[in-house]
C-alpha positions in Angstrom: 106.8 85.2 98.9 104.3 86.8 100.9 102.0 84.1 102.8 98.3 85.5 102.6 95.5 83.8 104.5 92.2 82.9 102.2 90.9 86.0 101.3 92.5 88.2 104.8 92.6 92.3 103.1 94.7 92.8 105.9 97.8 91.0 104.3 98.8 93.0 101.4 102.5 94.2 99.9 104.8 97.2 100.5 106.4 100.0 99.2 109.8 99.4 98.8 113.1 102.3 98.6 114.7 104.4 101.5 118.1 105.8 101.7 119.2 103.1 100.6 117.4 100.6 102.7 118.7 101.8 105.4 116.8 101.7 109.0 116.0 105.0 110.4 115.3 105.7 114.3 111.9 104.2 115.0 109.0 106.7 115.4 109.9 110.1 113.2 106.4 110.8 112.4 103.5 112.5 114.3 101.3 110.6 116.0 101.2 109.4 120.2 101.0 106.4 121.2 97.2 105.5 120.8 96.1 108.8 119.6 96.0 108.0 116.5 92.5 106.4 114.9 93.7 105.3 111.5 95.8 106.5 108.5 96.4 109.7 107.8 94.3 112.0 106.3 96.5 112.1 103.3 96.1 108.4 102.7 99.2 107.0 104.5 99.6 104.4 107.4 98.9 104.7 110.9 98.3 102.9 113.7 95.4 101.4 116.1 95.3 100.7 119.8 93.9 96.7 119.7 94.2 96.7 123.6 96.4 97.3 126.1 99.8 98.2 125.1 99.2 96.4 121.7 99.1 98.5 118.2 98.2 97.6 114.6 98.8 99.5 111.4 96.3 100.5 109.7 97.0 100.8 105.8 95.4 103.3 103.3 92.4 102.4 101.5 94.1 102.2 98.0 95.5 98.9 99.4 92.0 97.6 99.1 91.8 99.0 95.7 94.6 97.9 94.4 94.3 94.2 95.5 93.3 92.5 92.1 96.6 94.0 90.5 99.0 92.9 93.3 97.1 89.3 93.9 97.7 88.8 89.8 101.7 90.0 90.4 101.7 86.8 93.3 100.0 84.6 90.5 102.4 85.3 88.0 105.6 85.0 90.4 103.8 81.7 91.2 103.7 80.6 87.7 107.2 81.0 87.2 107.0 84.5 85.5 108.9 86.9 88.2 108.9 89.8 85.3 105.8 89.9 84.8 105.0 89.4 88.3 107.1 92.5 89.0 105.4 94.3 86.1 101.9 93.8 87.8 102.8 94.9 91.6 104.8 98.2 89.9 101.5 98.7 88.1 99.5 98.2 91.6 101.9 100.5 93.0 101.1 103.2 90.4 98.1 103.8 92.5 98.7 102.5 95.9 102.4 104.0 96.8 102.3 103.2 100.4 101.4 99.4 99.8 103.6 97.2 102.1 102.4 93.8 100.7 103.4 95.3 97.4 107.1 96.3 98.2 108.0 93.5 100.0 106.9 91.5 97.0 109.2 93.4 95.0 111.6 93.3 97.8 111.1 89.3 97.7 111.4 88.9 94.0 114.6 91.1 93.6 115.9 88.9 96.1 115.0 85.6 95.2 114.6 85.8 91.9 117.0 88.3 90.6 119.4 87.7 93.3 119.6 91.5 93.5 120.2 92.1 97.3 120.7 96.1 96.4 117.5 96.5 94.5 115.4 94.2 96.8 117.1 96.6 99.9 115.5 99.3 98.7 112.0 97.8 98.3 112.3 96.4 101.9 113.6 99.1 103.2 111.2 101.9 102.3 108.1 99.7 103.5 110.3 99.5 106.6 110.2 103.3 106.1 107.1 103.5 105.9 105.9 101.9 109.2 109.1 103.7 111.1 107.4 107.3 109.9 103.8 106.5 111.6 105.3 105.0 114.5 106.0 108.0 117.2 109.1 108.8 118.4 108.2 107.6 122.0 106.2 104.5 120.8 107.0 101.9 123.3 104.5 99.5 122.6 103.8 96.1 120.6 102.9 95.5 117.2 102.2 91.8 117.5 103.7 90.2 114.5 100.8 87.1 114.6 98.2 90.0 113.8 97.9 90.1 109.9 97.8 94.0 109.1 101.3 94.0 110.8 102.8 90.9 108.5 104.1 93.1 105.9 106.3 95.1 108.3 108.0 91.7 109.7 108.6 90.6 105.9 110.2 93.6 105.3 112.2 93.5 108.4 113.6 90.2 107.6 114.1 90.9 103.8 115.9 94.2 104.8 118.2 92.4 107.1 118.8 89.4 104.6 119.7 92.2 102.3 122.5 93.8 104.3 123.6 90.5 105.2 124.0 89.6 101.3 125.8 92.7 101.0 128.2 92.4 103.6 126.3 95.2 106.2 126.2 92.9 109.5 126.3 95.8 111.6 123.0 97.6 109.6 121.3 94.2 109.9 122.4 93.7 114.1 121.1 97.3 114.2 117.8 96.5 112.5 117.4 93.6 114.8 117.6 95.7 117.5 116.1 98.6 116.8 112.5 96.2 115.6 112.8 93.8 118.5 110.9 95.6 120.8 107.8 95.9 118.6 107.6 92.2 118.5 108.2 91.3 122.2 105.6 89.0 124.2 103.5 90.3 126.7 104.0 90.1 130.1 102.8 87.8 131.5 99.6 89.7 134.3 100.0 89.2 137.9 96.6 87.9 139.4 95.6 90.9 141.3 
């Protein structure tokens, strides 16, 4: 279940169905690193410089507006009602597509729930997706995985991967590893100068 933090906007759920969940190269979509402001004009995600060599995603305002419906899907899931939990965050993503928190919640209750690893994989894996298409080909940077607007993306990544595990795909879920690690990698430490 996602974890979010009193109130924090910037912890919501995700999209959730790719070629079948499967990870694509990192960085297809537009954007360098650190040129891009914000989302997309056409509402999608994007990315923001914090500092240094560290990014976060920005999500698309229909997140924000879409919060009420996904916060009642976690309720219901928490009350012991996973259908109609899942009935509330396919509502919320009825007008938010691109909602990470909202995938990985599906993602998370196919899962767990329904014990459905190919149905949760595709939830997981398009919010995976998602992130992979506003990342830049050459994007060599961090997306520090503490940072709460970058959450969603770790949940999927671990969801995807417990997915292809389930289903008997330890090479797609070594490659995931892989592929993701970078993105999460501490900093170096800075040489006094």
């Amino acid at each position: 279940m996602i974890q979010r933090s009193g109130g924090n906007r910037d912890n919501r759920k995700p999209p959730a169905r790719g070629r079948g969940g499967r990870p694509a190269a990192p960085g297809r979509a537009a954007g360098a690193g650190g040129s891009r402001g914000g989302a997309s004009k056409r509402g999608g995600l994007g990315l923001k410089r914090l500092g240094g060599d560290e990014f976060v995603l920005v999500h698309p305002k229909c997140v924000d507006e879409m919060e009420l419906d996904y916060e009642e899907g976690i309720e219901l899931r928490k009350a012991g009602d996973p259908e109609a939990a899942r009935d509330a965050l396919r509502f919320a993503l009825q007008g938010c597509g691109d909602n990470l928190w909202v995938h990985v919640a599906l993602g998370q209750i196919a899962l767990e729930d329904f014990k459905d690893p190919t149905l949760a994989r595709g939830h997981f894996g398009y919010a995976y997706e998602l992130v992979d298409r506003a990342i830049p080909r050459d994007f060599a940077a961090k997306l520090p995985h503490a940072h709460p607007a970058n959450r969603p993306l770790y949940d999927a990544i671990k969801g995807l991967i417990a997915c292809h595990e389930a289903l008997g795909d330890l090479e797609l879920a070594r490659e995931l590893r892989e592929r993701s690690a970078p993105w999460s990698r501490p900093s170096s430490p800075r040489r006094p100068g």
